[in-house]
C-alpha distance (Angstrom), angle and dihedral (degrees) to the residues before:
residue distance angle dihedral
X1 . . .
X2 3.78 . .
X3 3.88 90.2 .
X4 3.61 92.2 45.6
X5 4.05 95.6 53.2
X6 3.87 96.6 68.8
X7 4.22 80.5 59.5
X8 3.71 99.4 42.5
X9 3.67 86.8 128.8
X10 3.89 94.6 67.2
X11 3.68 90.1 39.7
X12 3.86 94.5 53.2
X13 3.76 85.1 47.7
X14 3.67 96.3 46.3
X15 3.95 86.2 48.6
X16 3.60 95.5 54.3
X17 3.70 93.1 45.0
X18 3.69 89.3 52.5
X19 3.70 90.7 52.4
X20 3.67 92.8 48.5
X21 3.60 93.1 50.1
X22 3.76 93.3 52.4
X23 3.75 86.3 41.8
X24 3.93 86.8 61.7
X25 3.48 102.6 44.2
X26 4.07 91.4 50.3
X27 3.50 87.0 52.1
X28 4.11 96.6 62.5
X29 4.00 95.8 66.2
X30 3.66 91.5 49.5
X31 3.81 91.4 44.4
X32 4.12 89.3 46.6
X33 3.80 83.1 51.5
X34 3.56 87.2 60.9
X35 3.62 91.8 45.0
X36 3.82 97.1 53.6
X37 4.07 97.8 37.5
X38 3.45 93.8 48.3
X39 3.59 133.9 22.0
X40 3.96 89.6 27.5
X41 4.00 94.8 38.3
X42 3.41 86.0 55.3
X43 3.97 108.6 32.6
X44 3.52 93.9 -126.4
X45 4.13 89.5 141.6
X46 4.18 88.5 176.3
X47 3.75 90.6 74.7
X48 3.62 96.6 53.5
X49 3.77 92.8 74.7
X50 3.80 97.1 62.5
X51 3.69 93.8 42.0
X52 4.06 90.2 49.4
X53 3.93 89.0 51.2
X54 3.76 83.2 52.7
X55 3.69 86.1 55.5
X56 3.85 92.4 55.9
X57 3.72 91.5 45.6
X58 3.55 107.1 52.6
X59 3.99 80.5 40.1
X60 4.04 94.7 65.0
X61 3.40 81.2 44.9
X62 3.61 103.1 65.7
X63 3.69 88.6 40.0
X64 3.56 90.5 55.4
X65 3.55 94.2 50.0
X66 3.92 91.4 44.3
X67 3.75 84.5 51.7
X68 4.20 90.4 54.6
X69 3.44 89.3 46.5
X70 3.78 105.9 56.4
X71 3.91 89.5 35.3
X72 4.02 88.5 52.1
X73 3.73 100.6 34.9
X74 4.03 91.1 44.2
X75 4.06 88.0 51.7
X76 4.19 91.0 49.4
X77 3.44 92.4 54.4
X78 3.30 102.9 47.1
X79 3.42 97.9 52.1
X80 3.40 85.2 43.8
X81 3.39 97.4 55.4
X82 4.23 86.9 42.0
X83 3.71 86.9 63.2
X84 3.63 98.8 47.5
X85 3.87 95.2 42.1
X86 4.33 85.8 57.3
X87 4.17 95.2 43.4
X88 3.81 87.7 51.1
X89 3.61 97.5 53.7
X90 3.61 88.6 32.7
X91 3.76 84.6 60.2
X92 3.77 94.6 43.7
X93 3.72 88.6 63.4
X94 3.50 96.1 49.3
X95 4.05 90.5 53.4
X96 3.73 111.1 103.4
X97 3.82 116.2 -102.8
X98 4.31 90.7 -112.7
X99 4.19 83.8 64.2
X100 3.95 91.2 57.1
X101 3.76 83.3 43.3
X102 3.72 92.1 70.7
X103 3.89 104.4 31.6
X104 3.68 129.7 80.2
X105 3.70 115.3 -114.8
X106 3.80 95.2 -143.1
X107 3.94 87.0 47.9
X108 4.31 83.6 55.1
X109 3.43 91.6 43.7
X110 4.26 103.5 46.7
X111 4.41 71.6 51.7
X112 3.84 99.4 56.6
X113 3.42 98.2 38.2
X114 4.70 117.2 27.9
X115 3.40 87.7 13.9
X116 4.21 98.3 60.0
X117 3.89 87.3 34.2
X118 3.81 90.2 55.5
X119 3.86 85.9 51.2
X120 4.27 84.8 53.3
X121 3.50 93.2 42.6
X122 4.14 95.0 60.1
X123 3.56 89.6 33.3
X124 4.23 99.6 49.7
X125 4.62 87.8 36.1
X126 3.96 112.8 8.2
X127 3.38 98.6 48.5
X128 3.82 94.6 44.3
X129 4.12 87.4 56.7
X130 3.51 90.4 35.6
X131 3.92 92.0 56.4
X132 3.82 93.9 31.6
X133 3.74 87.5 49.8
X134 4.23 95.2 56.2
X135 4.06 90.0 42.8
X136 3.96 92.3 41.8
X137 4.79 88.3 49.7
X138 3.57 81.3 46.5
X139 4.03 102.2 43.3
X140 3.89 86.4 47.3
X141 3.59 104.7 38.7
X142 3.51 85.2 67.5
X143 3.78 106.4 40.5
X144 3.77 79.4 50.7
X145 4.09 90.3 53.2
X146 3.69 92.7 51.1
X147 3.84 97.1 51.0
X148 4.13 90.4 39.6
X149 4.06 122.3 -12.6
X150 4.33 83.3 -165.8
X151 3.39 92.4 50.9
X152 3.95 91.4 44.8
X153 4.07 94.3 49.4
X154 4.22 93.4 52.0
X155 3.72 82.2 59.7
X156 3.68 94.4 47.0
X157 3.74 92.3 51.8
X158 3.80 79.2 55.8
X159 3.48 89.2 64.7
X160 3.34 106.7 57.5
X161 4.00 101.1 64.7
X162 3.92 74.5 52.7
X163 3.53 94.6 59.6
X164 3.72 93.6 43.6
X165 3.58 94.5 53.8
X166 3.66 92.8 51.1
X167 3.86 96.3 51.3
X168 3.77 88.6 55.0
X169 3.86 90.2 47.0
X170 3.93 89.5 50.8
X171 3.86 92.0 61.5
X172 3.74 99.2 36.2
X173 3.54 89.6 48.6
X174 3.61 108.4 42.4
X175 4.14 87.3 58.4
X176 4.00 91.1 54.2
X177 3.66 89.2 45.9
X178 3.91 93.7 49.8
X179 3.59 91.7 53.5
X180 4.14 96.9 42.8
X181 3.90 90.5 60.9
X182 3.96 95.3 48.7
X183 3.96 92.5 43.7
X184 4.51 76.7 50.7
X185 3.59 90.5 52.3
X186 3.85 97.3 43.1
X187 4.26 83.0 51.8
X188 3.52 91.5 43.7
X189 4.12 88.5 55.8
X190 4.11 93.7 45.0
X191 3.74 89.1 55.5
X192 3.63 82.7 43.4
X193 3.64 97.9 53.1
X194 3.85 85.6 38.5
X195 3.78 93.6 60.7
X196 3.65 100.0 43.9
X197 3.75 99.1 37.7
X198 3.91 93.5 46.7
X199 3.33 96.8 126.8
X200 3.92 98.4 53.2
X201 3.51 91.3 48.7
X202 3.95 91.6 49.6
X203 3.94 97.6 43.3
X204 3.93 88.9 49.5
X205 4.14 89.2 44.9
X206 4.11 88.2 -126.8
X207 3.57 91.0 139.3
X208 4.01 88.5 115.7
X209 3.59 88.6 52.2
X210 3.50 108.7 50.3
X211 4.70 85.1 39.1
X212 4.32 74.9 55.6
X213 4.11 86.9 49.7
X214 3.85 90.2 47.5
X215 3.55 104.7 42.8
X216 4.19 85.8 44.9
X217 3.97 89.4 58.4
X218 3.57 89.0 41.1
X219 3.65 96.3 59.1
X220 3.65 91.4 50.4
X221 3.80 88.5 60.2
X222 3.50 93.4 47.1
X223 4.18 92.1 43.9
X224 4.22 86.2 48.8
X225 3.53 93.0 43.8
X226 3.93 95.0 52.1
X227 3.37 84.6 49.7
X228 3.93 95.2 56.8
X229 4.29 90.0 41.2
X230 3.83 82.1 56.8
X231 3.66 97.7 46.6
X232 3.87 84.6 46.8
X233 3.88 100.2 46.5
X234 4.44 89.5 47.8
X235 3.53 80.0 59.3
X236 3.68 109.3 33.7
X237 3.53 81.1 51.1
X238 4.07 103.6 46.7
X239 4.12 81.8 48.5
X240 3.82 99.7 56.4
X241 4.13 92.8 48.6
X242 3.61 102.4 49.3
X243 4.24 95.2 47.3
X244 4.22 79.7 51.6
X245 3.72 90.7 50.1
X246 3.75 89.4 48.7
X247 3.71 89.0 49.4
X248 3.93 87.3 54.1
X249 3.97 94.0 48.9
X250 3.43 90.3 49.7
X251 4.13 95.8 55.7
X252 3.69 88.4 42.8
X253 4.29 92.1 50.1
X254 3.54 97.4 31.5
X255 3.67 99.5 43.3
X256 4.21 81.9 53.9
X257 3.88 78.1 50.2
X258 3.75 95.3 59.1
X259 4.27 94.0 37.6
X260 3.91 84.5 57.4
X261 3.96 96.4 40.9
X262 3.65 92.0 -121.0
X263 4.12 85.2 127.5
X264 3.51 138.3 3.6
X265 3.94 134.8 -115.8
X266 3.78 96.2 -110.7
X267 4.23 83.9 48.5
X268 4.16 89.1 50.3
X269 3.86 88.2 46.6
X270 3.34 94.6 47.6
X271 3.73 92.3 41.4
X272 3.95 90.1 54.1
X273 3.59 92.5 49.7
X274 3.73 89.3 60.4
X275 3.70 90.4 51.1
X276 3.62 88.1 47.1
X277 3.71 87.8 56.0
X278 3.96 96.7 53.0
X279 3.58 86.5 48.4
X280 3.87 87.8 84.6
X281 3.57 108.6 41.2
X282 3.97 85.4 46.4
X283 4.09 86.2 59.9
X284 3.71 91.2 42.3
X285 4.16 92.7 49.7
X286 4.48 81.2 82.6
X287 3.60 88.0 49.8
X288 3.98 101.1 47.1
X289 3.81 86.6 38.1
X290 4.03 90.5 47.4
X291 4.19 85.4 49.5
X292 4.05 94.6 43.7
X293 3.57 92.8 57.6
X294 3.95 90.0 45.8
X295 3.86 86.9 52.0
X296 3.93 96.7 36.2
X297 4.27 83.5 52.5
X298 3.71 93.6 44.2
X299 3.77 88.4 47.8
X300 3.51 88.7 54.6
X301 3.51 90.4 45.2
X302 3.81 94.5 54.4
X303 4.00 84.6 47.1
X304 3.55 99.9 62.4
X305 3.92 81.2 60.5
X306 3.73 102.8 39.9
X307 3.58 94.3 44.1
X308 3.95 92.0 60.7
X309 3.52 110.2 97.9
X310 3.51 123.7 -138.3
X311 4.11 103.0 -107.6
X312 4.06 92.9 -168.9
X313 3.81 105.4 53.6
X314 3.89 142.8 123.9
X315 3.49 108.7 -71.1
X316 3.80 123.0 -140.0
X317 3.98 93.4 -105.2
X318 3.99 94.0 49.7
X319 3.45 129.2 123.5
X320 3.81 145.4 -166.5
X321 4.16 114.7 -96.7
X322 3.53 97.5 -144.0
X323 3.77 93.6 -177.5
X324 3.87 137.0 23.3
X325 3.52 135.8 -154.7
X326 3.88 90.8 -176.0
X327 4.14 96.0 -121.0
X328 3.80 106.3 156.5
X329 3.66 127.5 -172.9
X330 3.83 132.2 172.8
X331 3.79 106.5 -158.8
X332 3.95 118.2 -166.5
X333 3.54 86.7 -27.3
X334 4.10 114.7 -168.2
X335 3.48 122.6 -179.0
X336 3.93 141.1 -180.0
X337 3.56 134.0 154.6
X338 3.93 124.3 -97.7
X339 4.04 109.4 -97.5
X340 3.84 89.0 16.7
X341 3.71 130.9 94.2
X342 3.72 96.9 -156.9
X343 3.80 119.4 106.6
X344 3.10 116.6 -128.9
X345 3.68 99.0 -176.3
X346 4.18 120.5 11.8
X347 4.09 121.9 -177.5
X348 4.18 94.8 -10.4
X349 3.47 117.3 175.5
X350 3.63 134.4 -170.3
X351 3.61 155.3 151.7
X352 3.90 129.7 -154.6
X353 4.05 111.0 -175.9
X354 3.90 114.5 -148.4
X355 3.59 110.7 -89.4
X356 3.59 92.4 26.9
X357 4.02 138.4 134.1
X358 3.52 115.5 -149.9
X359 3.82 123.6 178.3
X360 3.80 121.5 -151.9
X361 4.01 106.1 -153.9
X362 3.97 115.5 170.0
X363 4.06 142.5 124.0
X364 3.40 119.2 -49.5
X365 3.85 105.7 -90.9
X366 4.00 88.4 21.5
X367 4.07 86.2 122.6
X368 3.72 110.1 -101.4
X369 3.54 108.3 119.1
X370 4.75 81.2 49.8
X371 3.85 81.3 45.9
X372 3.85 94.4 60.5
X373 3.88 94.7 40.8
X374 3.89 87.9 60.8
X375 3.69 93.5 71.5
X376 3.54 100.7 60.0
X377 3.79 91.5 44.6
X378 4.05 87.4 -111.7
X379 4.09 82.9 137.9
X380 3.85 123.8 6.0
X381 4.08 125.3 -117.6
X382 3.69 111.8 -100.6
X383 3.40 96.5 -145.0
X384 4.35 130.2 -4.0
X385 3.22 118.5 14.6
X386 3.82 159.4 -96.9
X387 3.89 124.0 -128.1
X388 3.53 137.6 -166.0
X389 4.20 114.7 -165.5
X390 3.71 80.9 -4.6
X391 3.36 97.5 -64.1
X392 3.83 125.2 118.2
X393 4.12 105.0 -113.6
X394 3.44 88.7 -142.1
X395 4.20 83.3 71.9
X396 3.93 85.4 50.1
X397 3.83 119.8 85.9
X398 3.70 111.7 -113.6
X399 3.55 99.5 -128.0
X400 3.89 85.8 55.5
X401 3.47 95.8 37.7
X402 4.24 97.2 56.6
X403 4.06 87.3 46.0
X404 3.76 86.5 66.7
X405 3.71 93.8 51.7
X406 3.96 136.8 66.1
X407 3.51 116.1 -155.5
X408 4.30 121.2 -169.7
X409 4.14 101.1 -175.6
X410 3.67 116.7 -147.0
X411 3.43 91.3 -121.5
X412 4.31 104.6 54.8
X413 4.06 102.3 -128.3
X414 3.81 102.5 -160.8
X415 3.78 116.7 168.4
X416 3.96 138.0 -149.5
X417 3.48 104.6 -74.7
X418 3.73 144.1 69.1
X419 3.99 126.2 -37.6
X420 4.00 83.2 -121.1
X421 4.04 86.0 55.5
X422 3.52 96.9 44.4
X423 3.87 86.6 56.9
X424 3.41 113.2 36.0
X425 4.00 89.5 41.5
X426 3.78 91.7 -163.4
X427 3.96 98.8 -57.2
X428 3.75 99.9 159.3
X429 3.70 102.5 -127.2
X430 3.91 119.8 22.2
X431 4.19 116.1 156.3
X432 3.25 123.5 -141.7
X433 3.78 92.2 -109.6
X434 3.25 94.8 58.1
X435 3.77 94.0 48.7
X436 4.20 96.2 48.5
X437 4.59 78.9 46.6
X438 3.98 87.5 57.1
X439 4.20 87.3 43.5
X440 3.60 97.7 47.1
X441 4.33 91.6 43.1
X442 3.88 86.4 50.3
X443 3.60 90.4 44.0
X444 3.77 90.2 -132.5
X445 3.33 96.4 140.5
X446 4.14 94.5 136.5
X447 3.95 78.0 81.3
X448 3.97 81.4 88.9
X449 3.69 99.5 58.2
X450 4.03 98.8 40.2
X451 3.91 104.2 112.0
X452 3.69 97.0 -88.7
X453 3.34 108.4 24.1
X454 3.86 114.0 -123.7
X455 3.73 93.9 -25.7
X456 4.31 80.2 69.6
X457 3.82 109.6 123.7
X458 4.02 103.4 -137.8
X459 4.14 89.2 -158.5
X460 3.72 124.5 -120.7
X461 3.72 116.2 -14.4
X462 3.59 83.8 -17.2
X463 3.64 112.1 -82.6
X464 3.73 96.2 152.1
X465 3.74 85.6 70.6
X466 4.24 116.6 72.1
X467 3.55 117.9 -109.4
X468 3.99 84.6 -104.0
X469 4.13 94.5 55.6
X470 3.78 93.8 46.1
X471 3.88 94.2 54.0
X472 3.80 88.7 47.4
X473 3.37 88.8 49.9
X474 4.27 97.5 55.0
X475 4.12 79.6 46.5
X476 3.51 93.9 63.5
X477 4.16 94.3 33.7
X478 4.13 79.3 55.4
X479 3.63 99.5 49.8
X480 3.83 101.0 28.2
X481 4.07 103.5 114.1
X482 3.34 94.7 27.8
X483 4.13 104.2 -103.8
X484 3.92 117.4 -160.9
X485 3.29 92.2 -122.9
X486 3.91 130.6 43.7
X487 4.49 128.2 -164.0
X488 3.46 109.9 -162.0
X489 3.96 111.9 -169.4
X490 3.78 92.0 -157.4
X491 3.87 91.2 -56.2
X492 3.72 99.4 -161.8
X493 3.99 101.9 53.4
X494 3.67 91.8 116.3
X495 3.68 108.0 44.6
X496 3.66 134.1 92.1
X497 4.17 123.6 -104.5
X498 3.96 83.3 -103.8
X499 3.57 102.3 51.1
X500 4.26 94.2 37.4
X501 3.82 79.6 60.6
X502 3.57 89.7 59.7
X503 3.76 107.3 35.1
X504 4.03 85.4 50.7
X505 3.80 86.4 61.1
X506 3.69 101.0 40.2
X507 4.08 82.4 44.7
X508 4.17 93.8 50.3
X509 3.94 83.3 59.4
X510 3.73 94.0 46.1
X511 3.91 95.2 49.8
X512 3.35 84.0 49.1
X513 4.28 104.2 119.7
X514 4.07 75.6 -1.9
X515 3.75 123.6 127.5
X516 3.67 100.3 -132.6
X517 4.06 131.7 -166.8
X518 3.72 108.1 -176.8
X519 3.63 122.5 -174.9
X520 3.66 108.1 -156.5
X521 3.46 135.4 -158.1
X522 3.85 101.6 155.0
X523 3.81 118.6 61.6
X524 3.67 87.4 -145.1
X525 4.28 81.6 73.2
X526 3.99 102.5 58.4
X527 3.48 79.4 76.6
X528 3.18 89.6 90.1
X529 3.52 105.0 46.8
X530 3.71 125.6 92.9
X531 3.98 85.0 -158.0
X532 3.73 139.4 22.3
X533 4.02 126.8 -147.4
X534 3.88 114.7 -164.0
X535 3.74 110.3 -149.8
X536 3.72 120.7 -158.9
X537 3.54 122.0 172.0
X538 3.39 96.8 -6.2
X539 3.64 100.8 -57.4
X540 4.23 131.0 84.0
X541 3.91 103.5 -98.9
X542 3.76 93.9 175.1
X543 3.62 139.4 13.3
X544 3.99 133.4 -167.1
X545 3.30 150.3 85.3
X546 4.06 126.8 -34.8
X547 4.15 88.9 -105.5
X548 4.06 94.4 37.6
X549 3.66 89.0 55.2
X550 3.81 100.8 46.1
X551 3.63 86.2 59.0
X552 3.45 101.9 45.2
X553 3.36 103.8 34.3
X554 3.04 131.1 77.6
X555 4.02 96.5 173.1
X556 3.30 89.9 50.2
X557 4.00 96.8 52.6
X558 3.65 88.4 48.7
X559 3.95 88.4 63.6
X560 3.85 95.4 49.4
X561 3.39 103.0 41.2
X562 3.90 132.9 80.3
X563 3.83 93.0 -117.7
X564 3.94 93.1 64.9
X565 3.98 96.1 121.5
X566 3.99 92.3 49.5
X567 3.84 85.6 41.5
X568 3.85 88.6 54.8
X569 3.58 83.9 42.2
């Protein structure tokens, strides 16, 4: 309803139109009762053509109505749905990184896109029958009482089988459609996985296992979904014989009617034409009721999403940073996953001056790459704190907050679009100087020579690019408009010895001023540091420079050296 109140106009109009529609079609019986009662009864054939041009009338009538109401109904919903289909994925960006984490993106994706048009499909057609139906039973129950209140209650009793049916449809059905639209999502996400893991699958020749995985979740669809058509067609079928065996009681009793003069012909006519009109929306009541359920379980769907609030998000007493000397500090820092009881991170403390490099080298698992997502507010601290200028970045807007900061992933995310996309990322204003300074510090300079220069698309998460290009290309995404403050998730895992050479030099001028966090996993990298912090167990055991710590050490030599695994040993 929310979505639906910024176009009450349409509705109103679609609800008016609706009325007048039904308004014109209830009119025809009484109008043929006329017809046969009078004129006819009578043989007074010179009334017949005013009464048939009445006919006609009242006819484009409903069709214009019917007309106003599919254009006007059609244009609510889809705006509707519009609006819906933008706040959801508005809201899935606003969702902390640890709630992706645990969902399935095929599961989010079967949500933002069958799911919401399920929700437009009921709204735009089920609920127009399902309201039309209610006002048409209640419109014709009581032209039917006026012409013959006995007739009228034998179709009632009708009814109520009718209504008993479709309350055990409603709960059988809402179960099979609950399940069809998870078994969707968890299809959508194998084809997902399929399509973006390609080349795994082909390289390990598992293309006959993951066709077996498909065709599995397939024929769970199909089994669920001949299990809804048969729901459907027992009820379908129960509601088209008992409105025909309504229609046969009421020739038997109201023909008796007539013979004893209780009612006339025109009032039997007219009476069977109203029966004749409830024989539709009583065959359409398993349809709407089929399409609620869709739409209630896609709501529900949609809910489980919506109703997750965002855990990482401005809090009422933030504030814009408007400058940034670049001072970080982790204070007491403690840090676990959400859903797991492992700490990552207990009691960490440490202290990056403005304008310097610090490298983070420990174990695999020790915490560094989780320590480097805390600044940015990717994942919040557990416990203590991280500040930025002194001031805890959970009091710092987030919008504000991620300006400051440069982040290079260790795995390059590039997306389907343009290399000019992929860099700029939307910032509103980014000159061309500035872009061809972030090229040339990357050393992505082959962006010149791809077909189209930086208007090239590089494909889906760029795998036209090598593994080299696309980490060159997150470098200069990271650096481009010069942020105070630069995370570098081991930044040169993807290039070759020749081309780390020269990144690490075009990078020693950038972090130059620069408040750098470098997590390194190649020894070739603490060149670049002014500092070094060994991490063990998810706190800083040592600090200093490269040289201090490989003679103090011995931790730290054990990492660096080609004896690690006997030193572990």
């Amino acid at each position: 309803m929310p979505y639906l109140r910024p176009y009450i106009g349409l509705v109103v109009t679609f609800g008016l139109a609706q009325l007048g529609s039904l308004a014109a079609a209830a009119s025809i019986p009484k109008v043929i009762q006329y017809i046969i009662d009078g004129p006819i009864t009578h043989h007074d054939l010179g009334r017949l053509v005013p009464f048939a041009g009445l006919l006609v009338l009242i006819g484009a009538l409903e069709f214009l109505f019917i007309l106003m109401r599919r254009v006007f109904s059609g244009n609510a919903s889809l705006h509707m749905e519009t609006d819906l289909r933008n706040d959801f994925y508005a809201h899935l960006q606003s969702l902390q990184v640890s709630f992706h984490d645990n969902w399935q993106s095929g599961q989010l994706l079967s949500r933002a896109i069958s799911d919401i048009a399920t929700v437009r499909r009921f709204v735009s057609f089920g609920l127009i029958w399902f309201l039309q139906t209610i006002v048409t039973f209640i419109v014709v129950f009581v032209l039917m009482a006026q012409l013959d209140w006995q007739l009228a209650l034998v179709v009632f009793l009708f009814m109520i089988p009718i209504a008993i049916f479709s309350y055990t449809f409603h709960n059988k059905y809402k179960v099979i459609a609950r399940r069809l639209q998870d078994l969707t999502g968890d299809m959508t996400t194998t084809i997902e996985e399929m399509a973006t893991g390609v080349r795994i699958v082909k390289a390990f020749g598992r293309m006959p296992l993951m066709q077996k995985r498909y065709e599995d979740e397939a024929r769970l669809i199909r089994t669920t979904s001949l299990e809804g058509i048969r729901a459907r067609a027992a009820l379908w079928s129960t509601l088209n014989f008992l409105p025909n065996l309504s229609l046969a009681a009421v020739l038997l009793l109201g023909g008796m009617n007539v013979v004893q003069g209780r009612l006339t012909i025109g009032g039997l006519v007219a009476f069977m034409n109203y029966v004749f009109m409830l024989i539709w929306p009583m065959d359409a009541i398993g349809w709407v009721l089929s399409m609620s359920e869709e739409c209630q379980t896609a709501s529900q769907r949609l809910n489980e999403v919506l109703d997750s609030h965002p855990e990482i998000a401005d809090q009422p007493r933030a504030r814009p940073l408007e400058r940034s000397r670049g001072r970080l500090e982790f204070r007491g820092v403690g840090f676990k996953y959400p859903k797991s009881d492992a700490w990552i991170l207990r009691d960490l403390n440490l202290v990056v001056e403005p304008g310097e490099t610090v490298g983070l080298v420990g174990r695999t698992g020790s915490g560094k790459t989780s320590l480097s997502y805390l600044v940015p507010r990717l994942y919040d601290v557990t416990e203590g704190s991280v500040l930025l200028d002194g001031i805890d970045v959970r009091e710092i807007l987030l919008r504000s907050l991620r300006s400051h900061i440069g982040f290079a992933f260790e795995d390059p995310i590039l997306f389907s679009a343009s290399v000019h996309e992929n860099l700029v990322m939307g910032r509103p204003i980014v000159s061309d100087q500035e872009l061809k300074r972030a090229i040339d510090v990357a050393q992505a300079g082959f962006v010149w020579d791809l077909p189209w220069g930086l208007e090239t698309r590089v494909g889906e998460q760029g795998y036209t690019l090598s593994g080299g290009q696309r980490q060159r290309l997150a470098l200069a995404r990271a650096v481009l408009g010069s942020p105070p403050v630069l995370v570098l998730d081991d930044p040169l895992s993807s290039v070759d010895v020749h081309t780390e050479a020269v990144i690490e030099a075009a990078l020693a001028n950038v972090l130059e001023g620069v408040t750098g966090l470098l997590v390194v996993h190649r020894p070739s990298t603490l060149a670049l540091a002014d500092r070094v912090a060994l991490i063990d167990e998810g706190r800083v055991v040592a600090t200093g420079t490269h040289t201090e710590l490989m003679l103090t050490n011995e931790l730290y030599r054990a990492l660096l050296s080609q004896e690690y695994e006997e030193a572990l040993a």
